[in-house]
C-alpha positions as CSV (number, residue, x, y, z in Angstrom):
1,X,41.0,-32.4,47.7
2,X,40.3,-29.4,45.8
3,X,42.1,-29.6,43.4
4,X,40.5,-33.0,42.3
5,X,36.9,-31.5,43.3
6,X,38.2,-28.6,40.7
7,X,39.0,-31.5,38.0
8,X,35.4,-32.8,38.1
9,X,34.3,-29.5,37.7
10,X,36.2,-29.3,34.4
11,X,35.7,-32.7,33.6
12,X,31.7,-31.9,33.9
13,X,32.0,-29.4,32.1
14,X,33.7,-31.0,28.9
15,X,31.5,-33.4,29.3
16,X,28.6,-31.2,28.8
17,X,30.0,-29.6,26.2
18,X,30.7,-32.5,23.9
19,X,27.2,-33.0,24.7
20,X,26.4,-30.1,23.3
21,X,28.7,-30.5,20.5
22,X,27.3,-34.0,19.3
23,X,23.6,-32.9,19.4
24,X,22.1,-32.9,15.9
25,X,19.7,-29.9,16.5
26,X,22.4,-28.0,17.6
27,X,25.2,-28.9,14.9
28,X,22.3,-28.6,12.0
29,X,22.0,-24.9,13.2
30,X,25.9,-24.1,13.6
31,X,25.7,-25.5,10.0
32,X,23.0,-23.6,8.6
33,X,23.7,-20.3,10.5
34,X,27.6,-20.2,8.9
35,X,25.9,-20.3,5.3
36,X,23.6,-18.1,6.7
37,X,26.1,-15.7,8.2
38,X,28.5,-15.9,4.8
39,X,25.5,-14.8,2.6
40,X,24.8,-11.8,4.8
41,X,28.2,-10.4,4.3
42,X,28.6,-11.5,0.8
43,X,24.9,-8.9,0.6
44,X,26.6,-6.1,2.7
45,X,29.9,-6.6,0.2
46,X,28.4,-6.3,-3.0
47,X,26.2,-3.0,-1.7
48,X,29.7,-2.0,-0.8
49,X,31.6,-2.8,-3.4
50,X,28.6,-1.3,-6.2
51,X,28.1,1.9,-4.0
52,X,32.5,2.2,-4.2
53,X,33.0,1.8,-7.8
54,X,29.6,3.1,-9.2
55,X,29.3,6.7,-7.0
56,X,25.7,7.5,-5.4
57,X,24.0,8.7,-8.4
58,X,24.8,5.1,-10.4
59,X,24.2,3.2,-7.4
60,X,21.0,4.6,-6.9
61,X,20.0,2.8,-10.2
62,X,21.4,-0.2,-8.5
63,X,19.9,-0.2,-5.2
64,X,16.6,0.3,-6.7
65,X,16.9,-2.6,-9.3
66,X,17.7,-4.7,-5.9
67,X,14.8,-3.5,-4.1
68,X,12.6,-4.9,-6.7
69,X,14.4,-8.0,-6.8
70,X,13.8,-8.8,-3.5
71,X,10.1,-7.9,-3.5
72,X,10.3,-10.3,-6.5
73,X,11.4,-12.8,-3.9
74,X,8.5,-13.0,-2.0
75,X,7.1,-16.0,-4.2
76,X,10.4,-18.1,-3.9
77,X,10.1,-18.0,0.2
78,X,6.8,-19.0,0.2
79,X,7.6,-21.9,-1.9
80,X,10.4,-22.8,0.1
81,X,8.5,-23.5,3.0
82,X,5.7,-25.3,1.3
83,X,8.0,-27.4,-0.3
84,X,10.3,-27.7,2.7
85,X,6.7,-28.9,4.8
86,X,5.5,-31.3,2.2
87,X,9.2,-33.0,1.5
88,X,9.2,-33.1,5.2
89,X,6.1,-35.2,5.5
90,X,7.6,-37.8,2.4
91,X,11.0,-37.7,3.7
92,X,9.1,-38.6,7.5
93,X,7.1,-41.7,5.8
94,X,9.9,-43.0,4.0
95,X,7.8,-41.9,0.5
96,X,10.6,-42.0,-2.7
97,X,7.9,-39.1,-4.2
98,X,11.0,-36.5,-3.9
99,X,12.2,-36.9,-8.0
100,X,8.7,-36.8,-8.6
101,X,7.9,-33.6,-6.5
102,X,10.9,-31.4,-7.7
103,X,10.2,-32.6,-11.7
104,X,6.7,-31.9,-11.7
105,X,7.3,-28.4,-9.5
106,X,10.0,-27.0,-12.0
107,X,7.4,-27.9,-14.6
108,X,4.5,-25.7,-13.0
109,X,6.6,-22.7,-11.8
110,X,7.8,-22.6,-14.9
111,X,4.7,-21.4,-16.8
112,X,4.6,-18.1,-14.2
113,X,8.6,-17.9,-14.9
114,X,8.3,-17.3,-18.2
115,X,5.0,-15.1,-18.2
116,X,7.0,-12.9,-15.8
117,X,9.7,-12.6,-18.3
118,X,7.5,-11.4,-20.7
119,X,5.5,-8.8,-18.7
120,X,9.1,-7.5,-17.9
121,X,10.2,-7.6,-21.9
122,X,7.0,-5.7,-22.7
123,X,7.0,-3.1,-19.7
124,X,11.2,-2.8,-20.0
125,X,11.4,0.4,-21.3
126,X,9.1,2.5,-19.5
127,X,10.4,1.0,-16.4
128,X,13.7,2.2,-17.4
129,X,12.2,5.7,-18.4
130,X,10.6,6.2,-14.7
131,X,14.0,5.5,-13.2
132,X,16.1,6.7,-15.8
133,X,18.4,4.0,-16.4
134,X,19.9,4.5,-19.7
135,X,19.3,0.9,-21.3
136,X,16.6,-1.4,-20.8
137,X,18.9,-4.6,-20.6
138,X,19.3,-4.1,-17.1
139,X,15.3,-4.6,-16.6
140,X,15.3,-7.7,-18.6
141,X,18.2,-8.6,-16.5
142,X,16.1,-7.9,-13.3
143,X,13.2,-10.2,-14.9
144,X,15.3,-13.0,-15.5
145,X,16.5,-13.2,-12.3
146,X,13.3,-12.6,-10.6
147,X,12.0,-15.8,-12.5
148,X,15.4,-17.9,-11.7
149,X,14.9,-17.2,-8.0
150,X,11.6,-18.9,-8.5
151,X,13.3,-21.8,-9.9
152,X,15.9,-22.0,-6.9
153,X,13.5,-22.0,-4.8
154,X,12.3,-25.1,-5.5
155,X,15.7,-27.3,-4.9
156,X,16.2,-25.2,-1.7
157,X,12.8,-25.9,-0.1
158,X,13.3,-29.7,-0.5
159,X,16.5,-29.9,1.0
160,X,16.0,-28.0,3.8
161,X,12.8,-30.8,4.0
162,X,15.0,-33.3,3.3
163,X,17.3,-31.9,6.5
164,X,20.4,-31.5,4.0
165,X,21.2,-28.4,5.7
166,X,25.3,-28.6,4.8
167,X,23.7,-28.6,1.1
168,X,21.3,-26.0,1.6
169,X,24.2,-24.1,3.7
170,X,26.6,-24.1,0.8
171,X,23.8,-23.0,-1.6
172,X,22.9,-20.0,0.3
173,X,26.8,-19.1,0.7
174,X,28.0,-19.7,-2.8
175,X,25.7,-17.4,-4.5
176,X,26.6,-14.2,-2.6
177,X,30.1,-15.5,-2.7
178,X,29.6,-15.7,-6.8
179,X,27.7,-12.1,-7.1
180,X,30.1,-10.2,-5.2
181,X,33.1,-11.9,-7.1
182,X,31.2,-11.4,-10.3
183,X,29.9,-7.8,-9.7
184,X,33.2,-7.0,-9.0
185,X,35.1,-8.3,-12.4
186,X,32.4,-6.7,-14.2
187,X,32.2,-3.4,-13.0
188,X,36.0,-2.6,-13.4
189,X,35.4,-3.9,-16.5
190,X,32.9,-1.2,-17.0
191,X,29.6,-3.2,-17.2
192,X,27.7,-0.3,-15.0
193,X,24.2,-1.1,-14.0
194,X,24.1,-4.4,-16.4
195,X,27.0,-5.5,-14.8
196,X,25.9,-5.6,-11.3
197,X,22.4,-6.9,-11.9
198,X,23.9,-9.9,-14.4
199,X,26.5,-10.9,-11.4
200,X,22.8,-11.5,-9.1
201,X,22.0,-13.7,-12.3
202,X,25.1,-15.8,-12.5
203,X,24.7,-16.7,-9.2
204,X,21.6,-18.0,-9.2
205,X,22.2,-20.1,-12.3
206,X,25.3,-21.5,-11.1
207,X,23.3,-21.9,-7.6
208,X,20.6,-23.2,-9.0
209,X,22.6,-26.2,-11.2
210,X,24.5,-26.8,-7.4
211,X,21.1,-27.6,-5.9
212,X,19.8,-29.9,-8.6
213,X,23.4,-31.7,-8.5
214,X,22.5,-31.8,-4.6
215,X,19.5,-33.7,-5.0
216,X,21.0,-36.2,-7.8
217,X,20.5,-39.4,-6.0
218,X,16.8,-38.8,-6.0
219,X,17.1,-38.9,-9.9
220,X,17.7,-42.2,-10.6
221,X,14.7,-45.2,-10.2
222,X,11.4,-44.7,-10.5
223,X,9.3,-43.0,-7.1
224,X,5.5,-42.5,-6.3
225,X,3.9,-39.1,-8.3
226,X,3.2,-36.8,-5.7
227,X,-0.5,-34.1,-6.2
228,X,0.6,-31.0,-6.2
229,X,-2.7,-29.9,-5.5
230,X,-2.7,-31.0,-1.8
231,X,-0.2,-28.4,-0.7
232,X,-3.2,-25.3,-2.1
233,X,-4.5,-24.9,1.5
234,X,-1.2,-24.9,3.2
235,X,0.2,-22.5,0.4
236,X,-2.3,-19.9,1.9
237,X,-1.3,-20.0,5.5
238,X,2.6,-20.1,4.2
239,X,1.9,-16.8,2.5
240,X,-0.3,-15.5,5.4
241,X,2.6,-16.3,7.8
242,X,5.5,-15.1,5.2
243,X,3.6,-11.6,4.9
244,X,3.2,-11.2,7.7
245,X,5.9,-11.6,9.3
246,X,7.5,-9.1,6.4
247,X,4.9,-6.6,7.4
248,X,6.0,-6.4,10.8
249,X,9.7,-5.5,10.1
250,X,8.7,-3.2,7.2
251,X,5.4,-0.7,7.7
252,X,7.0,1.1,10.6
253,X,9.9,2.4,8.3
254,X,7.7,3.6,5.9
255,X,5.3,5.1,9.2
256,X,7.9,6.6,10.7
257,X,9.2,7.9,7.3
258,X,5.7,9.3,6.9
259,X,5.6,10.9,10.4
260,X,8.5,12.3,11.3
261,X,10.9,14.9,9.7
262,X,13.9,13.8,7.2
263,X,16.2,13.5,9.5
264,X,14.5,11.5,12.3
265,X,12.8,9.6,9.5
266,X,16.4,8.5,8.3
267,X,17.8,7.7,11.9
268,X,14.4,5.3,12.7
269,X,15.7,3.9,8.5
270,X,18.9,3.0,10.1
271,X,17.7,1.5,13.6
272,X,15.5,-0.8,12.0
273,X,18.0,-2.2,9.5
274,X,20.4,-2.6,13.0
275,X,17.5,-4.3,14.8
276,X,16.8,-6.7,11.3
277,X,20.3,-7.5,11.4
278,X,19.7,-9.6,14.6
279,X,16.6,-11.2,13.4
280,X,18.8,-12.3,10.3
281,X,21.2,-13.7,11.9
282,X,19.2,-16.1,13.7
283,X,16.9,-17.1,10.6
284,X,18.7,-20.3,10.4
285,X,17.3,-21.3,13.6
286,X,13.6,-21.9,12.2
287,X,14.7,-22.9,8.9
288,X,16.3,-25.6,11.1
289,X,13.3,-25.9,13.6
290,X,10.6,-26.5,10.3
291,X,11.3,-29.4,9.2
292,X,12.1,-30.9,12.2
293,X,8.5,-30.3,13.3
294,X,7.4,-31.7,10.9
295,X,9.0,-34.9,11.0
296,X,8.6,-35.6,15.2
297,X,4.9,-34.6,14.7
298,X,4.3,-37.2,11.9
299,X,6.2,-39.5,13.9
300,X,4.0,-38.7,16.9
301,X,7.1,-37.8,18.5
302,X,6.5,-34.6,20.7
303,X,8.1,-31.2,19.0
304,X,8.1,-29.5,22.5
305,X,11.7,-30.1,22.9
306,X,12.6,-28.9,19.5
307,X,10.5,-25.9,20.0
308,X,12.5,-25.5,23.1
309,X,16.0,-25.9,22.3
310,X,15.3,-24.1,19.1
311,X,14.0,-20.9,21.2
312,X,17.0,-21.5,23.3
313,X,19.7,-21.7,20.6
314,X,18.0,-18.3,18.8
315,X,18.1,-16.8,22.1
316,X,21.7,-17.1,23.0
317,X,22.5,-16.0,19.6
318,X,20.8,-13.2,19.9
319,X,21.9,-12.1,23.3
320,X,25.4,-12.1,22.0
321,X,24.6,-9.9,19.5
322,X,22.6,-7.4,22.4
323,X,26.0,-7.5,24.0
324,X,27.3,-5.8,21.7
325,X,24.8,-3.7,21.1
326,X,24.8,-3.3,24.9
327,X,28.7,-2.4,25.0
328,X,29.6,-0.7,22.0
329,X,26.3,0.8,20.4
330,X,28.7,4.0,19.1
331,X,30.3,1.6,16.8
332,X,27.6,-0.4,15.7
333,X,25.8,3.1,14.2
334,X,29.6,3.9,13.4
335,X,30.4,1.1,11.6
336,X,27.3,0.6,9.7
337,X,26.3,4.2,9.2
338,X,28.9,6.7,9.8
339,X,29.3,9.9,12.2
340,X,26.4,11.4,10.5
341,X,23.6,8.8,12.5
342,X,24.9,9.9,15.9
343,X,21.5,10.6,16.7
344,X,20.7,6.7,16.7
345,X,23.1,5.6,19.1
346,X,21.0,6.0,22.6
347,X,18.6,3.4,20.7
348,X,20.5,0.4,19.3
349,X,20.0,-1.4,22.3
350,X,16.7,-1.2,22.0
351,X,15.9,-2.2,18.8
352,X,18.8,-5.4,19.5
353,X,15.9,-6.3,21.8
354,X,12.9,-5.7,18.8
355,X,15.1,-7.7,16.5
356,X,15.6,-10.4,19.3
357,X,11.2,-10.5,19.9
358,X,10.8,-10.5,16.1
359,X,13.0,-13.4,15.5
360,X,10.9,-15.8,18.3
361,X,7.5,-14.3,16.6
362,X,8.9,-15.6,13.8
363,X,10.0,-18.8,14.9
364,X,6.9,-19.6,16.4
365,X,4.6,-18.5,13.0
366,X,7.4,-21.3,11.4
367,X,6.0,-23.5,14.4
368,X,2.7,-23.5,13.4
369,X,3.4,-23.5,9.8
370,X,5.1,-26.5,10.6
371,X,1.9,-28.2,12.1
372,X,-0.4,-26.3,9.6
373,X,-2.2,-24.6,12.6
374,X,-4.3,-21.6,10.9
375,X,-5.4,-20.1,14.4
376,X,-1.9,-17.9,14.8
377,X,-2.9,-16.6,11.1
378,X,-5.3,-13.9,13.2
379,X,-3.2,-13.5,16.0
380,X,-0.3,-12.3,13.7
381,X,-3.2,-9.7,12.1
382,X,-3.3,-8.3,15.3
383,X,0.3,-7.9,15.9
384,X,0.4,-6.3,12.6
385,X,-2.8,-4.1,12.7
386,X,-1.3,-3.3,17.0
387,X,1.8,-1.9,15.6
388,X,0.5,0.1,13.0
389,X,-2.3,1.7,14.8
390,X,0.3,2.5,18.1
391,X,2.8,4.7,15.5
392,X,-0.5,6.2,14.3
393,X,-1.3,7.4,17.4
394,X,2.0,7.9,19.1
395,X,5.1,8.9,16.6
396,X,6.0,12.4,18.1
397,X,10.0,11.1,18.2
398,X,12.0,8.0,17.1
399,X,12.0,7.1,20.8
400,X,8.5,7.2,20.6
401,X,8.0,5.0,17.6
402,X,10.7,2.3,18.8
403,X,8.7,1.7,22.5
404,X,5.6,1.8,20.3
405,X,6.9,-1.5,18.1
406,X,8.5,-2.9,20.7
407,X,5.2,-3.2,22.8
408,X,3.3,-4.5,19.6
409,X,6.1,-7.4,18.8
410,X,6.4,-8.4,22.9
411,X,2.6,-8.7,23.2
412,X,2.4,-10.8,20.1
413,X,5.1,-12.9,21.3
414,X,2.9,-13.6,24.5
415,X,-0.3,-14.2,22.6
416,X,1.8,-16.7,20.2
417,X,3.2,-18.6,23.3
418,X,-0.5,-18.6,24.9
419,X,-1.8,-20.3,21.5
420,X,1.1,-22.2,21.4
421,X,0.8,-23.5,25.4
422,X,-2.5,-24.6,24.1
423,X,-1.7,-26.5,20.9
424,X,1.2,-28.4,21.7
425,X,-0.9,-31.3,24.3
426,X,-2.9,-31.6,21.0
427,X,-0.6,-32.0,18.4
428,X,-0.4,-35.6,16.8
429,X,0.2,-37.5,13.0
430,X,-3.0,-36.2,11.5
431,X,-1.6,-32.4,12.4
432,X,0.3,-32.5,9.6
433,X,-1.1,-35.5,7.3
434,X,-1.6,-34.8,3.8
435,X,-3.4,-37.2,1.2
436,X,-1.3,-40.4,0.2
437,X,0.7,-39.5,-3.2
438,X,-0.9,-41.2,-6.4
439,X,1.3,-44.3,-7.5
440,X,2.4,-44.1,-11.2
């Protein structure tokens, strides 16, 4: 009798696992968070492989070309999610306006593309004179790609509206795969500085080619022209929630840099890049959640349950990486950092848990993104202004400055839940209805 009691039990439990296994929301995030995962490492890999071959003083010149780049890629994630929202609402309605939106959007971001590229041609050499970089072609490298990832952008955010999130997986994937092939060839064949920022290049062009290829059915027949002026407003609280939510995971390094001495200043440097590393590993769960909002709200089908499941999925993910941190927090700051951030160890558990509150701020600002809800816009001001004012006032250690964000991003993620408590009975089709497209 107990053994067949103990077979039910198993067979219960297989049973909720395929369960588990077959559910979409769940498979679209395994599927989005392995792209998500590969790109990561391919990141950490070509740092490595530069900062090998290339010694400190070259690699500086590297690192700091990539800093710029990905300031420069601020634009491109805006666009992403306004894209992603208003493919979501066409793709929801059955609209055929996608050829349409992604032919008249390459069109417009082009003009900015190219006026970039100039600024950068014309401001190339004194750039490379500040920094002293020997040759400007690594700067007009750096502008090139700046505009391309503009340009990517735009394929990206309509698939992930589209839900095509094994597309959208492999195009994240491929082009850190590509750079950190690429970067590698060239710099043993002695390419330097150029050679490391033309391998971020190559991957974007080939990337970008992949995602129009991914979207080819969509380029043949004729659709509905879609306004691109309707998406203006929403562009705003995208960028409000974007920045934001950048802000948050980026003033208290350069506080605490500010604050404290060199070498606490470099510790709190490495703890926050340890606590980010949680909040990027579960981005692919809003980038999943999004357009999914989108959708069940247009068809006034309830996005509680998505919210949900999505906050449950990012938190499991995220307390398996806080077991680790938990366990072995000597090698984590080992691993990543070396013997010489010892100091850091006692607080890599945490700022697992900072990187943990960031990521569900951050999937509910994607929420209301997602339902064009402009009231979290000031709530996330005060999370911001909350945790710069507390290292202002409190910053005499690292220890100090970690309880200080970590009390800013936990109260925000109560005043987000409050807001969101409230919104969610009142949530229907006209949340997130735009203005019919104009037929051609």
């Amino acid at each position: 009798m107990p053994l067949e009691s103990a077979d039910v039990q198993r067979l219960g439990l297989g049973q909720r696992l395929a369960q588990i296994r077959r559910n979409r929301l769940v498979r679209q995030n395994l599927v989005l968070f392995s792209g998500g995962l590969v790109a990561g490492v391919g990141g950490f890999v070509y740092h490595a492989i530069a900062g090998r071959i290339l010694g400190p003083e070259t690699y500086g010149q590297v690192a700091f070309l990539i800093a710029v780049y990905a300031v420069g890629t601020g634009p491109a994630l805006i666009l992403v999610v306004v894209l992603a929202r208003y493919t979501a609402m066409l793709n929801a309605r059955g609209d055929p306006g996608v050829r349409s939106l992604l032919a008249r959007t390459v069109r417009l971001i082009a003009i900015p593309c190219l006026l970039f590229i100039l600024l950068t041609t014309l401001f190339a050499r004194p750039i490379a004179a500040f920094e002293h970089i020997g040759s400007t072609l690594p700067i007009l490298i750096l502008g090139f790609s700046i505009a391309l990832i503009w340009q990517v952008a735009i394929p990206r955010g309509i698939l992930q509206g589209l839900q095509r999130f094994t597309a959208l997986s492999l195009n994240l994937s491929l082009e850190l795969l590509i750079r950190t092939t690429v970067v590698f060839l060239l710099l043993k064949a002695g390419y330097a500085v150029s050679g490391a920022m033309a391998a971020v290049f190559v991957g974007l062009v080939f990337v970008f080619c992949l995602g129009l290829y991914s979207l080819h059915d969509h380029f043949r027949g004729t659709g509905t022209r879609v306004r691109l002026r309707v998406m203006a407003g929403f562009s705003l609280t995208a960028a409000a929630g974007i920045i934001g939510v950048q802000i948050l995971y980026n003033q208290d390094v350069i506080l605490a840099e500010h604050y404290l001495n060199g070498h606490d200043g470099g510790i709190y440097g490495g703890l926050n890049k340890i606590g980010t590393i949680l909040f990027f590993l579960t981005l692919s769960v809003s980038q999943v959640l999004f357009p999914r909002v989108v959708e069940a709200v247009a068809k006034e089908q309830h996005p509680g349950r998505i919210l949900l499941s999505s906050a449950g999925i990012l938190t499991a993910l995220g307390a398996g990486a806080l077991l680790v941190f938990a366990v072995a927090p000597g090698l984590v700051v080992g691993v990543l950092f070396g013997p010489s951030f010892k100091d850091a160890v006692p607080l890599v558990f945490p700022v697992g848990v900072i990187g943990l509150a960031l990521s569900l701020d951050n999937l509910l600002v994607q929420f209301f993104m997602a339902v064009h809800d402009r009231v979290f816009v000031p709530i996330l001001a005060l999370g911001v202004l909350a945790e710069g004012v507390l290292i202002f006032l409190f910053h005499a250690r690292v220890g100090q400055i970690v309880l200080d964000v970590l009390v800013a991003l936990v109260g925000l993620l109560l005043l987000l839940t409050i807001r969101c408590y409230l919104l969610l009975p009142t949530l229907h089709a006209e949340s997130v209805k735009e203005p019919e497209p104009v037929l051609t």
